[in-house]
C-alpha positions as CSV (number, residue, x, y, z in Angstrom):
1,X,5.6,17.4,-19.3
2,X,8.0,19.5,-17.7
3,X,9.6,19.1,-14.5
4,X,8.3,21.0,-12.6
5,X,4.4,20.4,-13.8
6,X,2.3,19.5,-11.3
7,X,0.4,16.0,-11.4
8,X,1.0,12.8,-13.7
9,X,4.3,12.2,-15.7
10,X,4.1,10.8,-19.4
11,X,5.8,7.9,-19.1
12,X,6.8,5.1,-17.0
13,X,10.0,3.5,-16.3
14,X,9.6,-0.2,-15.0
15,X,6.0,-1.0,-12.9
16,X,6.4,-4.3,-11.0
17,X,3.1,-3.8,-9.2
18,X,-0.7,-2.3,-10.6
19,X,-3.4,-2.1,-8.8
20,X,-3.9,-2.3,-5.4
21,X,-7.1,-3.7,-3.4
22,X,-9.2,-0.3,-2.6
23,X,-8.0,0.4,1.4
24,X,-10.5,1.2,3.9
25,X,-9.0,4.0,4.1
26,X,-6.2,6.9,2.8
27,X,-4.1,9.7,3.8
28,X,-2.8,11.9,0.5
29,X,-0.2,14.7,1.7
30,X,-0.3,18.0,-0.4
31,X,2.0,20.6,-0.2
32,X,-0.9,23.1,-1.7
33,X,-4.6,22.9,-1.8
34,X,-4.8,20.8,-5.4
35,X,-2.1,19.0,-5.6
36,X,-3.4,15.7,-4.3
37,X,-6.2,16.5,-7.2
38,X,-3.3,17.1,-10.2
39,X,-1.5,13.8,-8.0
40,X,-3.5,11.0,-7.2
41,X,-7.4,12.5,-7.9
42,X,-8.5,9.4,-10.0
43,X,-6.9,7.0,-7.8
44,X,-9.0,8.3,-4.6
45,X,-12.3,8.9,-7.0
46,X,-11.9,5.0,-8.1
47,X,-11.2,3.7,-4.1
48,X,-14.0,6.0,-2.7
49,X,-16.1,4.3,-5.3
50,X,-15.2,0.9,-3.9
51,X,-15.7,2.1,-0.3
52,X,-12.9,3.7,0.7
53,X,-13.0,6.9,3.4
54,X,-10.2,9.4,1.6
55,X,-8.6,12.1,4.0
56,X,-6.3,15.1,3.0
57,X,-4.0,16.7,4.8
58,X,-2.7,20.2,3.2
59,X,0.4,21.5,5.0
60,X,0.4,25.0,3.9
61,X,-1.9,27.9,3.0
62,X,-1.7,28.5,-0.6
63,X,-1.5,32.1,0.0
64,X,1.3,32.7,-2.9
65,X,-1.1,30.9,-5.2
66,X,-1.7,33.9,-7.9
67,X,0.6,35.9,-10.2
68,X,-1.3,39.5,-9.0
69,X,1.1,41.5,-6.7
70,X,-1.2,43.3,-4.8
71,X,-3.4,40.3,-3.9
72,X,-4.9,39.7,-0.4
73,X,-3.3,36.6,0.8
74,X,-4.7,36.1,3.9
75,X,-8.2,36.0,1.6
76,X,-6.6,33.8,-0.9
77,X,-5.7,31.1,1.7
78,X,-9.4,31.3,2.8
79,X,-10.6,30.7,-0.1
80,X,-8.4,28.0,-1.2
81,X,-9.3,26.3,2.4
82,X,-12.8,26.3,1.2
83,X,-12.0,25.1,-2.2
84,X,-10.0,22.3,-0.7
85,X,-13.0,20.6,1.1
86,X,-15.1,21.3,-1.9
87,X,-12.5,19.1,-4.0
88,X,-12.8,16.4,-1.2
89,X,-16.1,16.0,-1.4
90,X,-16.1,16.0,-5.2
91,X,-13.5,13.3,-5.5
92,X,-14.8,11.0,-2.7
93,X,-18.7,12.2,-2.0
94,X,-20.2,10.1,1.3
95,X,-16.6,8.2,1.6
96,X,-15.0,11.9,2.1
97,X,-12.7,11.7,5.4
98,X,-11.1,14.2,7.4
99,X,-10.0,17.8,5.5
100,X,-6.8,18.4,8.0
101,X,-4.7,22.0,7.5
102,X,-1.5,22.8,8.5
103,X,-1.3,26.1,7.6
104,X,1.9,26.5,7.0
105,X,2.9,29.6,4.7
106,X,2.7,29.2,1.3
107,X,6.7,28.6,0.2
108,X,8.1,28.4,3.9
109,X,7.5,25.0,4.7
110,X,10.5,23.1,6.4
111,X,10.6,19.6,7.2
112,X,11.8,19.8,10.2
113,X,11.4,17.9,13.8
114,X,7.9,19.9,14.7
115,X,6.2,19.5,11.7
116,X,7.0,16.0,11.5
117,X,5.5,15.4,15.0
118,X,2.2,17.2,13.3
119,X,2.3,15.3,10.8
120,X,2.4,12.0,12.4
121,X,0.1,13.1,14.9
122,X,-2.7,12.7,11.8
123,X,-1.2,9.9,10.8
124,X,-1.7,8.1,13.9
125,X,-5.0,9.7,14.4
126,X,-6.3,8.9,11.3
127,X,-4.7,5.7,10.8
128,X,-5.1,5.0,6.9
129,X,-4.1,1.8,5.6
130,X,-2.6,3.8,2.3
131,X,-0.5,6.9,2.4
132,X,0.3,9.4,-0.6
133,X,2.1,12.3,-1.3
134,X,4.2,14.0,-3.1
135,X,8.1,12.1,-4.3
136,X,10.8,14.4,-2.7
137,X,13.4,12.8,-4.9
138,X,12.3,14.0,-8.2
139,X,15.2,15.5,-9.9
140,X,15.4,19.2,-10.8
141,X,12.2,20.1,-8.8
142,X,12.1,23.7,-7.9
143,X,9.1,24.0,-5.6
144,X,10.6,23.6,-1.8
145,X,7.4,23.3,-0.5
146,X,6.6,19.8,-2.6
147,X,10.2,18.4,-1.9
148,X,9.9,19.4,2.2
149,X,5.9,17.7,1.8
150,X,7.5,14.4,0.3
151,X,9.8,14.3,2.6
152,X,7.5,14.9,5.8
153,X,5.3,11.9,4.2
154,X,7.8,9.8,4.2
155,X,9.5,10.7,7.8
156,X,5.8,11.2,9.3
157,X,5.7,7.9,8.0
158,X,8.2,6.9,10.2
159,X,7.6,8.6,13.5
160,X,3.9,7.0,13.4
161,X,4.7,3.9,13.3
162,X,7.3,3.7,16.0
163,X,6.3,3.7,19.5
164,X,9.1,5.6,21.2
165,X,8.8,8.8,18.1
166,X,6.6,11.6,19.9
167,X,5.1,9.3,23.1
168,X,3.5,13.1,23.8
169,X,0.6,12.4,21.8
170,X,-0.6,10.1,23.7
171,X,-1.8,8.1,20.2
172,X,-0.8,4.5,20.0
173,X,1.3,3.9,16.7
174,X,0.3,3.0,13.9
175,X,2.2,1.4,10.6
176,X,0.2,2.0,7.3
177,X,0.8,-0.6,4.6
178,X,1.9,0.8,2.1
179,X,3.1,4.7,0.6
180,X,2.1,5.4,-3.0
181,X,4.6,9.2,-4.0
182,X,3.2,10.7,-7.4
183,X,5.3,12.9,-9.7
184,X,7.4,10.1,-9.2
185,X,11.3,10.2,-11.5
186,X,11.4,6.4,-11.3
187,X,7.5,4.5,-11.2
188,X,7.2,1.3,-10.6
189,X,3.3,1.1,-9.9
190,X,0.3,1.8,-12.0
191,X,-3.5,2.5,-11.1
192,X,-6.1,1.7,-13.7
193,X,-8.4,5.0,-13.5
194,X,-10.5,4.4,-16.4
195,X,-14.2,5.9,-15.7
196,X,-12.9,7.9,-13.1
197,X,-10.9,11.0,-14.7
198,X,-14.2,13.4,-15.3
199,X,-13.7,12.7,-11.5
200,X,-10.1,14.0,-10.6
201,X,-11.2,17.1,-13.5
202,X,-14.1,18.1,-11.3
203,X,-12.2,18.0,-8.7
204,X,-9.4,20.2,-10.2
205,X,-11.8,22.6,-11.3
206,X,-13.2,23.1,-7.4
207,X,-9.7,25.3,-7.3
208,X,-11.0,28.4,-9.4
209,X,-8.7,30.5,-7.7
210,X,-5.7,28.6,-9.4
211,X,-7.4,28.7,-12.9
212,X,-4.5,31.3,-14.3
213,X,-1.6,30.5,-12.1
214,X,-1.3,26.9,-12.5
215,X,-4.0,25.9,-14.7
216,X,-3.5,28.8,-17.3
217,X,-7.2,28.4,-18.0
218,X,-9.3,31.6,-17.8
219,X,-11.8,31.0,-20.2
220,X,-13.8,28.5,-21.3
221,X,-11.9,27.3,-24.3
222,X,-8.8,27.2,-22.1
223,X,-11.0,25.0,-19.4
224,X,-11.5,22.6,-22.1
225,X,-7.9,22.6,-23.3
226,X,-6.6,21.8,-19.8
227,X,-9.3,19.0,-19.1
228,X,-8.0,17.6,-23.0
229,X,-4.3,17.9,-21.4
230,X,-5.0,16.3,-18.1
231,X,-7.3,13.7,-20.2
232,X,-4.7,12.6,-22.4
233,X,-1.9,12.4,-20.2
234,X,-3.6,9.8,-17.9
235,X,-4.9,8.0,-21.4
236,X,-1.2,7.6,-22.8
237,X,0.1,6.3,-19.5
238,X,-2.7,3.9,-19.5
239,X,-2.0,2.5,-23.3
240,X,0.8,1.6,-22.2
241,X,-0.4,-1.0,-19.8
242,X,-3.2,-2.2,-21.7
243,X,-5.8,0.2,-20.0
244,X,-7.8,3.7,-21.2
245,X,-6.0,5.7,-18.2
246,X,-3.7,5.5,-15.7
247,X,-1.7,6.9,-12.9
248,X,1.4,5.8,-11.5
249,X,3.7,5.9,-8.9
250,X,6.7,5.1,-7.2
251,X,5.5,2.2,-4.4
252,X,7.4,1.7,-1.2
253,X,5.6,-1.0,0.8
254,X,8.3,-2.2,3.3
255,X,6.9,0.4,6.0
């Protein structure tokens, strides 16, 4: 996998933990629409199953989403809106939460001091007992808009759960128990998705719009080699813990 690949690495370094109880509820961060699909998709899919209510929160547009020079944007990030909430529902059906957008541009996302109050603002609204998003330490990642999401996870994170951070909201605070960041350098958590992949590859495929920029899939035979890709990757990491398919994570529960 290279490094800058979006979803599940190959392998994992150390995991001390596997498997958490499904939470009532959880918050996964994307930087884009898909990329809490290619992230954590079969980890929501299994918890929805089990009851949980699953919430996004995408902080930018998408617009720069396709190689075509003279595409409409403003149109692209409407469509990838709509594609979003279709993924949501595919992933989590009845136990699908909130579909919150930033709207952010596509590639100017900052993590700065505003968009970390907005970003804790959800988190306090929403509350979710299980945050995810993207790991904004992974080495020689070139995307800024996944490093600047990871890092307002983290420090959103942060300002929620302290009571004097952003008093303007008017929200009491709230401290999730634990943060689960995917595309993680250093993993040290593993989620048993067996059963629940054909879930996170529906899912994926809700994004048609990204089928040739990220996916490289514009044809059906290409459709079935990326579903084969994402399939196996998930089904190495999980013989490697005793499981048909996994993903991982790097788990930071002292919150």
């Amino acid at each position: 996998m290279a490094a800058n690949e979006p979803g599940q690495p190959e392998l994992a370094t150390s995991l001390t933990s596997r498997d958490l109880p499904a939470p009532a509820s959880a918050l996964a961060i994307g930087a884009h629409p898909d990329d809490v699909e290619f992230g954590c998709g079969a980890t929501l899919a299994k918890w929805a199953a089990a009851g949980c209510t699953v919430h996004h929160l995408i902080l930018t547009d998408g617009s720069k989403g396709t190689w075509n020079p003279d595409a409409d944007t403003a149109g692209l990030a409407a469509i990838r809106e709509v594609e979003q909430r279709e993924a949501a529902r595919r992933l989590a059906g009845d136990r699908s939460g909130a579909v919150v957008f930033l709207g952010q541009v596509d590639g100017e996302l900052d993590s700065n001091l505003a968009m970390r109050g907005r970003v804790a603002r959800v988190i306090r609204e929403l509350r979710p007992q299980v945050v995810l998003g993207h790991d904004p330490w992974k080495r020689y990642r070139l995307h800024p808009d996944h490093r600047h999401a990871g890092l307002l996870a983290c420090e959103g994170i942060v300002a929620a759960r302290d009571p004097h951070f952003f008093k303007e909201h008017g929200l009491a605070h709230h401290r999730p128990d634990t943060l689960l960041l995917w595309e993680a350098d250093e993993p040290d958590h593993v989620e048993d998705v067996t059963g629940f992949v054909d879930a996170k590859l529906h899912a994926l495929e809700a994004h048609e719009s990204q089928f040739e920029s990220t996916m490289k899939a514009v044809d059906p035979e290409q459709i079935a080699a990326f579903r084969q890709r994402i399939a196996q990757r998930l089904a190495g990491l999980g013989a490697r813990y005793g499981v048909d398919s996994a993903e991982i994570f790097k788990r930071i529960a002292d919150l």
